[in-house]
C-alpha positions in Angstrom: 14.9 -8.0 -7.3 14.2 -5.0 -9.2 10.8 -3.9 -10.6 10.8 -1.0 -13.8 7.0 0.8 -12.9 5.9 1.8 -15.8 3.4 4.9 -15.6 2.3 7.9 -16.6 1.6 11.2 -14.1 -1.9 11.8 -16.0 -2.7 8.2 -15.8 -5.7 7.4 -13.4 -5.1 4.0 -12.4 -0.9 4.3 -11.3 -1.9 6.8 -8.8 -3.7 3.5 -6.9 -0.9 1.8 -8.1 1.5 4.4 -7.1 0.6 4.0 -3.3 0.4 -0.2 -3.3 4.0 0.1 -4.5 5.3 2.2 -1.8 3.3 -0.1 0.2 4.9 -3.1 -1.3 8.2 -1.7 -0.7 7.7 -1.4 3.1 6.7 -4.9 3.2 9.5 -5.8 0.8 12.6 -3.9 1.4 14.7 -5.7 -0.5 12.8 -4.8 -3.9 14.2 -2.3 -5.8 11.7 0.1 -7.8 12.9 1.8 -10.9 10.7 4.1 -12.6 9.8 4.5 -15.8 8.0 6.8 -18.7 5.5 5.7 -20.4 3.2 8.6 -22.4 -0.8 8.6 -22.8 -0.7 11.3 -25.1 2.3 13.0 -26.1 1.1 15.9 -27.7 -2.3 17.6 -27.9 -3.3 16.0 -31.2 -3.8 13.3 -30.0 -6.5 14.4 -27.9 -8.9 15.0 -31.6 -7.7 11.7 -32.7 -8.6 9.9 -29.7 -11.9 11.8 -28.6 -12.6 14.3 -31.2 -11.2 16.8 -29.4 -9.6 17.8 -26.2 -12.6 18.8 -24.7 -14.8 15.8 -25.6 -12.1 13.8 -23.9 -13.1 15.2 -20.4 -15.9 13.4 -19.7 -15.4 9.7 -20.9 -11.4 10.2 -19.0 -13.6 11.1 -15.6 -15.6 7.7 -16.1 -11.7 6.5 -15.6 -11.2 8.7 -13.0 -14.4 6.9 -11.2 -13.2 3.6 -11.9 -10.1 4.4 -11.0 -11.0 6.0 -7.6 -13.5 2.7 -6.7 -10.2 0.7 -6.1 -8.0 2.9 -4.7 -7.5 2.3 -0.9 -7.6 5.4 -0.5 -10.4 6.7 -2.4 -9.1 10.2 -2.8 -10.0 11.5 -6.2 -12.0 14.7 -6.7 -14.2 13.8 -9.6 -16.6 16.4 -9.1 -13.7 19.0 -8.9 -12.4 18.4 -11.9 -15.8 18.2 -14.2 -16.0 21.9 -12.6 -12.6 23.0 -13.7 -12.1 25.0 -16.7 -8.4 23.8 -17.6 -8.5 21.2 -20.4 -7.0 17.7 -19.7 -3.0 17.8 -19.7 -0.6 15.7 -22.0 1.9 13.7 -21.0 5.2 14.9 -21.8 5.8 18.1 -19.3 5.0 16.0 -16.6 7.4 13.5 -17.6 10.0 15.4 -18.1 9.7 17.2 -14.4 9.7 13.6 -13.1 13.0 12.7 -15.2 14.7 16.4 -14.0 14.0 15.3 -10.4 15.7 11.7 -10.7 18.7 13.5 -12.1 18.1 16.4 -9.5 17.9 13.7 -6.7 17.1 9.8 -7.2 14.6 7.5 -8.1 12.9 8.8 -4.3 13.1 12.2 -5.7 11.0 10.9 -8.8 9.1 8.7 -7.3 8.1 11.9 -4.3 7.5 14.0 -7.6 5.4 11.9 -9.2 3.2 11.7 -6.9 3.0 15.1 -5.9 1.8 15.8 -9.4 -0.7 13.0 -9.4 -2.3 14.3 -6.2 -2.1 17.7 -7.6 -3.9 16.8 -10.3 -6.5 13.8 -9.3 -7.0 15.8 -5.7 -6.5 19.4 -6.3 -7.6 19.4 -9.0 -4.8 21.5 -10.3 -3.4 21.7 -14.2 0.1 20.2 -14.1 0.0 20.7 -18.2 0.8 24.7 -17.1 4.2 24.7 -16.6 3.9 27.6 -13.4 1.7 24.8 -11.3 4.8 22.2 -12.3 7.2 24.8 -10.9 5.1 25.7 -8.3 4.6 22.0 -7.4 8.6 21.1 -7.8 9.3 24.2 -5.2 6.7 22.7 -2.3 8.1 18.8 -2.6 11.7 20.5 -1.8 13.7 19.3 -4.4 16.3 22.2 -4.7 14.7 24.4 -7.6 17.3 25.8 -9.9 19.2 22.5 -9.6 16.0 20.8 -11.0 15.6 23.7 -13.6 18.5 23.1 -14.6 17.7 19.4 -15.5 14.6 19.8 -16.8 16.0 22.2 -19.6 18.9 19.5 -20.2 18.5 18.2 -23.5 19.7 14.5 -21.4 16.4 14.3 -19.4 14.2 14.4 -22.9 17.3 11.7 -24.0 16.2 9.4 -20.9 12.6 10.0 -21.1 12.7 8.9 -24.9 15.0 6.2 -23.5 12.0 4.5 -21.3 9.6 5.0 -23.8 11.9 2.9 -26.4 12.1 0.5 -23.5 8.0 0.5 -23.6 8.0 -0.5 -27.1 11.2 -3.5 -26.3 8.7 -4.8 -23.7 5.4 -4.8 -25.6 4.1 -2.5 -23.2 0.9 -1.4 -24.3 -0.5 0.4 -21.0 -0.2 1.2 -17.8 0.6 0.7 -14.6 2.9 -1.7 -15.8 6.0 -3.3 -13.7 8.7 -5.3 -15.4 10.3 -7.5 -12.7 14.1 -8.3 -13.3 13.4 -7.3 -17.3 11.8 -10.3 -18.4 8.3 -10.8 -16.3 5.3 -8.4 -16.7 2.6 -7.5 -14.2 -0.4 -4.9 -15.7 -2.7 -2.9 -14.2 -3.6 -1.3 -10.7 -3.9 -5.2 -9.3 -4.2 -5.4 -5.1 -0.8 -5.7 -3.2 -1.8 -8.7 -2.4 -1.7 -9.8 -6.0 1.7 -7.9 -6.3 3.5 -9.2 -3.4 2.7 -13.0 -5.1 3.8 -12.6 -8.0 7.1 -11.5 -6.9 7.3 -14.6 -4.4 6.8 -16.9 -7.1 9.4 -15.4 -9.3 11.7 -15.4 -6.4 10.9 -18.5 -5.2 11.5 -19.5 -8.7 15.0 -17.8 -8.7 14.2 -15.2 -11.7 
């Protein structure tokens, strides 16, 4: 069975979702996780259309953050960190992209480790991966091999594949995230418990699809 996780390194509510998948995948070895891009905001514009500005968008996206952190097993966001930091919020796209580089660097476990490096870098630390010396800085302490990542992330084919999943986000009807896509034809949204997860696969399987 493979699952496409949809999700988005600035998104609140995949990193949750994140660690219930890795979870799941303990649990379920036979699963096959493939991730996938989907973009919140693309481009800082989008910030003033959304909020009025980037800076107005701080404090409604930290009511996220709180929701988000009330059903995470872990509880480990630092809410109070970031309404004290001085960075605005990041876009999508960077992050992305460094995500992308390390599946072509390494795997889908190299993405998958990246990803959520960033996330905790962000939601924990409290740190701005929209600057691209905290992405570097981040890609050199998860190990990935740094000039072979560099490498990717400057390759015009990683932007080709993240544009690739995000026409895959409009195929699917995919309107937000965390979103899985179980063998390309089933959807499962939001940060739902494992225990939701793991039934829905067992139906489908059970099913045969």
């Amino acid at each position: 069975m493979t699952i496409e996780f949809f999700h988005d390194v600035i998104c609140s509510f995949c990193f949750p979702m994140s660690y219930r998948m890795r979870e799941l995948v303990k649990r379920m070895p036979e699963v096959e996780v493939v991730h996938r891009s989907f973009a919140l905001v693309r481009e800082e514009g989008e910030f003033e259309r959304m909020f009025g500005s980037r800076e107005a968008a701080k404090e409604e996206v930290l009511g996220h953050w709180e929701q988000a952190n009330r059903i995470d097993d872990l509880h480990r966001f630092n809410i109070e960190g970031m309404r004290e930091a001085d960075f605005p919020f990041p876009t999508s796209m960077k992050g992305l992209l460094a995500c992308k580089a390390a599946f072509f660097t390494s795997g889908e476990g190299a993405y998958w480790d990246l990803f959520d490096a960033l996330q905790n870098a962000f939601f924990v630390q409290n740190r701005d991966i929209g600057d691209q010396d905290v992405i570097d800085d981040i890609v050199r302490e998860a190990g990935l091999g740094f000039d072979k990542w560099q490498h990717h992330y400057r390759d015009s084919k990683t932007t080709e594949a993240v544009e690739g999943d995000l026409r895959l986000v409009e195929q699917y009807g995919i309107t937000s995230v965390p979103t899985l896509v179980i063998n390309g034809k089933h959807r499962v949204q939001g940060a739902l418990p494992l225990s939701r997860i793991r039934s829905s696969i067992m139906k489908l399987s059970i099913a045969g699809e």
